[in-house]
Backbone as CSV, one residue per row, in Angstrom:
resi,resn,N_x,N_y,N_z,CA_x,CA_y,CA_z,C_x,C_y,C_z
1,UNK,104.369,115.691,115.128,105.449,116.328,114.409,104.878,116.925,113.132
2,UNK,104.908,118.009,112.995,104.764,118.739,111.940,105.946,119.246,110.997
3,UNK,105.991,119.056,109.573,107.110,119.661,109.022,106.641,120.685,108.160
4,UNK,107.110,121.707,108.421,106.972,122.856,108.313,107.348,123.934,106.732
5,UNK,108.307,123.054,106.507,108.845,123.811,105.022,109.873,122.339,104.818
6,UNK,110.263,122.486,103.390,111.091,121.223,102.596,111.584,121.772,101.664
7,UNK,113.018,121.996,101.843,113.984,122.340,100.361,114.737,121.538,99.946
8,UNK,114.321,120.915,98.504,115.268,120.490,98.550,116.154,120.629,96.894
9,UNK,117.545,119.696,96.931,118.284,120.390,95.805,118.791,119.305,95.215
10,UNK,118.473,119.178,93.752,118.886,118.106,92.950,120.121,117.973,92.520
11,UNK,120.962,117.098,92.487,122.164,116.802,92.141,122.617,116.025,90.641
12,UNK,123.488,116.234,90.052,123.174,115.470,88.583,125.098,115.119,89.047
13,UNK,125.063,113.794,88.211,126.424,113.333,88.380,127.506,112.878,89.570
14,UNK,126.230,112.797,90.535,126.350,111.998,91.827,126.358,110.660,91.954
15,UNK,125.985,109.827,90.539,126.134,108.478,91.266,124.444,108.313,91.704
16,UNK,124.402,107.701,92.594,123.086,106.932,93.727,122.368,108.373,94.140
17,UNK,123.379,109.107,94.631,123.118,110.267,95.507,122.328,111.248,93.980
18,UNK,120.823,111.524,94.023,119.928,112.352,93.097,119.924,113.609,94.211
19,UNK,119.743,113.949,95.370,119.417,114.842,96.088,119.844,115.109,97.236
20,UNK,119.832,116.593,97.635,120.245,116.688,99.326,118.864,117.601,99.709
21,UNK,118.239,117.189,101.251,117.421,118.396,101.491,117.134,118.682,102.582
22,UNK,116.691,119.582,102.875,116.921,120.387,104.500,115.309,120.317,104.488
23,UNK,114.940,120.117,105.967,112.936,120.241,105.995,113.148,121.204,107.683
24,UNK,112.368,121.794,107.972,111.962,122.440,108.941,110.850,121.724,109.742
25,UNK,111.040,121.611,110.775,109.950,120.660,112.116,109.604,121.742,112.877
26,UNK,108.051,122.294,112.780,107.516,123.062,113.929,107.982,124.009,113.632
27,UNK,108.474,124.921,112.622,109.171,126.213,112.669,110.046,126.407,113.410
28,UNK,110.494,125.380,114.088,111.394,125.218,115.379,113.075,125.014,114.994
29,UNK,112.706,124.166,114.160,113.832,122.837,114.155,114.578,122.872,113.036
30,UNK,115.614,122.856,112.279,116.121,122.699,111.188,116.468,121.430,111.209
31,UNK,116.558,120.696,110.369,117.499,119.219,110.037,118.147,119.605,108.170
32,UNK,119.329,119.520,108.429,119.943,119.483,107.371,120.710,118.295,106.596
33,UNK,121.051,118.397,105.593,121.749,117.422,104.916,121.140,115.920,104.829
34,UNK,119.897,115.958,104.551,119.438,114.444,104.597,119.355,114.174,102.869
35,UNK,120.537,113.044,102.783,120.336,112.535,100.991,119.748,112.031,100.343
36,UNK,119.254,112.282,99.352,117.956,111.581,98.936,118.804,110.612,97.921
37,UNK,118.540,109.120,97.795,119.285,107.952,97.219,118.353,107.478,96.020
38,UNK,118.853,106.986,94.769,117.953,106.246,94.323,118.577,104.758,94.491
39,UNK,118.129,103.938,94.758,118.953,102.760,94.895,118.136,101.552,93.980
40,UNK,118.383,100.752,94.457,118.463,99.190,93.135,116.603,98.847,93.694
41,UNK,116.353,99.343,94.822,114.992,99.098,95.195,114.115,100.143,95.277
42,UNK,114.156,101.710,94.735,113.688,102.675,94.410,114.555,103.259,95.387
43,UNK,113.622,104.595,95.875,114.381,105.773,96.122,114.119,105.934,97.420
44,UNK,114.857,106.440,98.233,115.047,106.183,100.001,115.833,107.724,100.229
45,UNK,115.446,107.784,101.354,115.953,108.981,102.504,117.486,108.366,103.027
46,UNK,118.582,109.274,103.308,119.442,108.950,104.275,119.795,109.724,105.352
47,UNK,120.064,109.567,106.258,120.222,110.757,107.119,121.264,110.874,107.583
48,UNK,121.894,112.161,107.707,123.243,112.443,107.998,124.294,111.921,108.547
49,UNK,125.339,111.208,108.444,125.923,110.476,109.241,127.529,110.970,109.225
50,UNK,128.168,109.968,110.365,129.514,110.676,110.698,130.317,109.061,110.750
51,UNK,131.562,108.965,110.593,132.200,107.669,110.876,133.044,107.780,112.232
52,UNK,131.937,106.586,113.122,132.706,106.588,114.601,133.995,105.801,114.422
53,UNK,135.051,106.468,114.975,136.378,104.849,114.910,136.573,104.721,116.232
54,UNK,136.076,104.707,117.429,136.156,104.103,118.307,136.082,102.687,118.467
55,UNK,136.028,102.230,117.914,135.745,100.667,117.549,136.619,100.350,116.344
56,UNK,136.985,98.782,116.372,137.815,98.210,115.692,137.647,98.107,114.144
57,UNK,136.325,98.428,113.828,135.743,98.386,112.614,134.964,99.543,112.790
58,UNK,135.298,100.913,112.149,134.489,101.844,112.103,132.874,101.849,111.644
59,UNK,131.955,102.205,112.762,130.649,102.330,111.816,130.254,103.677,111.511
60,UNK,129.113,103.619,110.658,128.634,105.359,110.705,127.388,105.263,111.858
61,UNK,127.478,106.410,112.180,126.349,106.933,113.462,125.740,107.991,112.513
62,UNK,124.286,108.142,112.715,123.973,109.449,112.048,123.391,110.287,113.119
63,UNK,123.487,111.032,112.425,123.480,112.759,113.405,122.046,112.693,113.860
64,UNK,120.837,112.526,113.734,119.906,112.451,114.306,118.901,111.535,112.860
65,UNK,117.866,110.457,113.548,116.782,109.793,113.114,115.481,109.408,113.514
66,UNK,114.306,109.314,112.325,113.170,109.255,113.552,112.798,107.891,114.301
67,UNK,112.507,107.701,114.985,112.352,106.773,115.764,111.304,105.698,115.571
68,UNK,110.324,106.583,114.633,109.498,105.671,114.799,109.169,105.387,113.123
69,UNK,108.690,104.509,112.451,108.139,104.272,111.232,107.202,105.311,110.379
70,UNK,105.890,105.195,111.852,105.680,106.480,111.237,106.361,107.965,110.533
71,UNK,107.028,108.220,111.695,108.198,109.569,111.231,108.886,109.368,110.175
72,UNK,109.273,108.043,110.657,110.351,108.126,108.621,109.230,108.051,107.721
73,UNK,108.032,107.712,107.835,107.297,107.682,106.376,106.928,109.157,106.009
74,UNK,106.714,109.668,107.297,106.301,110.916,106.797,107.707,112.050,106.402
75,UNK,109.017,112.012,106.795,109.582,112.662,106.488,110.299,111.990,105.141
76,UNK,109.877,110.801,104.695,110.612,110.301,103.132,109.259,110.806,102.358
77,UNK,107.933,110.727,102.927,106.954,111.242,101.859,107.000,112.754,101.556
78,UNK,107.577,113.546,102.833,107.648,115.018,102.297,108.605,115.501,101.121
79,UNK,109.834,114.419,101.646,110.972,114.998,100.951,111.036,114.593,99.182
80,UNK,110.622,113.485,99.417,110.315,112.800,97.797,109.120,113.588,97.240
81,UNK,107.951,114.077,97.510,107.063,114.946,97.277,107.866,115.946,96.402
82,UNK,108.522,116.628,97.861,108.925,118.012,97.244,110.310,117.795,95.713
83,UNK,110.733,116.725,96.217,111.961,116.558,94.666,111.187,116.468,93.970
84,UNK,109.785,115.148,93.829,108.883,115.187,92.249,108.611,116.807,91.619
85,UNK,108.055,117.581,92.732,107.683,118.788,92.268,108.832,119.735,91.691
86,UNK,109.943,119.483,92.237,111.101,120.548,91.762,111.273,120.819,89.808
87,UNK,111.006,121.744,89.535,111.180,121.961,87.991,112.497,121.715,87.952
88,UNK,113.093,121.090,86.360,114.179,120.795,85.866,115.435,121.905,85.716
């Protein structure tokens, strides 16, 4: 998996939520809306999600994730990369 391009866009007065950002896979692929969190244990990726209520206790499902460890490291190292670099 190659990612191809990383935009992403800082948020001020969000709360947890510092960022949203879209990355490109293979020139192929778009993935959008993945939030960038700072939380109580540093700063983490989230990925898009929807609330299923088919069930008695709604959960969230997200719209697509990587599967493997590797993949999430490399798509939380691109995306956090590219926010450090973003000018103020």
């Amino acid at each position: 998996m190659e990612i191809t391009d990383v935009k992403v866009f800082k948020l001020k007065g969000k709360g947890k939520l510092i960022g949203v950002a879209n990355i490109v896979v293979g020139n192929h692929i778009v993935l959008k809306g993945i939030r960038i969190i700072d939380g109580e244990r540093g700063r983490f990726i989230a990925m898009p999600s929807r609330v299923d209520n088919r069930f008695k206790e709604p959960k969230f499902r997200e719209h697509f994730h990587p599967i493997s460890q590797d993949a999430r490291d490399m798509l939380t190292n691109a995306i956090l990369e590219a926010y450090d670099n973003l000018e103020e």
